[in-house]
C-alpha angles and dihedrals in degrees: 000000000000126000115270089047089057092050096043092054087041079058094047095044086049091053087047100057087038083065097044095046090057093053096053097045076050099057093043090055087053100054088047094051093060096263127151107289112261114236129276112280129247125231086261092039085059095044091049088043086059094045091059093052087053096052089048091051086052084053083228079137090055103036106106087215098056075057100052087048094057090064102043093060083054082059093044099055090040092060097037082052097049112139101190132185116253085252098062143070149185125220122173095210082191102049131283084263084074102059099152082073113048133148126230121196108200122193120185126223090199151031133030090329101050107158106358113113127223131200119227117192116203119209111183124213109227088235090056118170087043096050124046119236123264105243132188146178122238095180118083108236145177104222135121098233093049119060119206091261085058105245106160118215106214119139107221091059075063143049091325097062116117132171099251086069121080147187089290086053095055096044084048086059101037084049087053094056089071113041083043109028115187122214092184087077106035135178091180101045097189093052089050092047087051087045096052093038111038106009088184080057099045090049081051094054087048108055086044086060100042087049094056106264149110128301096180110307101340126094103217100188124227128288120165 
């Protein structure tokens, strides 16, 4: 067993007993509270029962970095689970060991944006799953849904996020920008308004911008 396989199952077994250990204060609280009586405990019931004291005891339970920890095995599984379209990629620019900051290149194989390539920089909240993760383009690029300081308007960075999504979940969406821009929820209000107004001119304005040049008034330097 090599070493990252032993931390990562000393993780899991802490998340384990975390979770354990909630149930059961739970329970208790509920007891004292005057709440219907909890079964009567197995012998394993009994010896779990005493593990979790110990760990207690030990304020794994209290110690912010047993908690930090907790989410960082949820990131760990998410990137080891990545199931990634052909056209994108992951790179750690400082390292695999830092895995809350991390960069995605998407390239389309279809669309408007078909063979230019753009930049995505992660940033993960310490309390991931319960926090989306702050996402931004590097790339400049001329999109309604990107603006040129490179914001990214994707809901579920937003108000739909939810735990049970993940980081494949977010690249999914970020790759279907592309290949399905939508100009009803738009960053960069005058491409959205070319794109719903005049679509040739708005694959114009695209492959200018992909190619390093001017829309309006605005470099947009090369990509492809």
């Amino acid at each position: 067993m090599n070493r990252f396989t032993l931390n990562f199952n000393i993780y899991v077994g802490v998340m384990i007993r975390l979770f354990k250990v909630k149930e059961k204060q739970r329970e208790l609280a509920e007891n004292a509270n005057g709440g219907a009586p909890t079964k009567k405990q197995s012998p394993g019931e009994l010896r779990l029962h005493k593990e979790l004291n110990l760990l207690a005891q030990e304020h794994l339970v209290f110690d912010p970095s047993v908690i930090l920890m907790f989410y960082f095995v949820f990131l760990r599984v998410d990137i080891s689970e990545l199931n990634l379209p052909k056209s994108c990629a992951i790179t750690f620019p400082n390292g695999k060991d830092n895995l809350m900051n991390f960069e995605v290149s998407i390239r389309p194989d279809e669309g408007y944006y078909f063979g230019g390539t753009f930049l995505f920089s992660f940033q993960v909240s310490p309390v991931y799953p319960h926090e989306a993760p702050k996402v931004k383009c590097k790339t400049k690029v001329y999109h309604p849904n990107i603006d040129l300081e490179g914001n990214v308007c994707l809901n579920i960075l937003r108000e739909d996020w939810k735990p049970v999504l993940n980081i494949n979940t977010v690249i999914y969406g970020l790759y279907h920008l592309f290949t399905e821009p939508n100009y009803e929820d738009p960053l960069n209000h005058e491409a959205a308004a070319v794109l719903r107004d005049n679509p040739k001119m708005f694959e114009s304005n695209v492959r200018r911008a992909m190619s390093g040049g001017y829309v309006g008034q605005t470099f947009f330097p090369r990509c492809v």
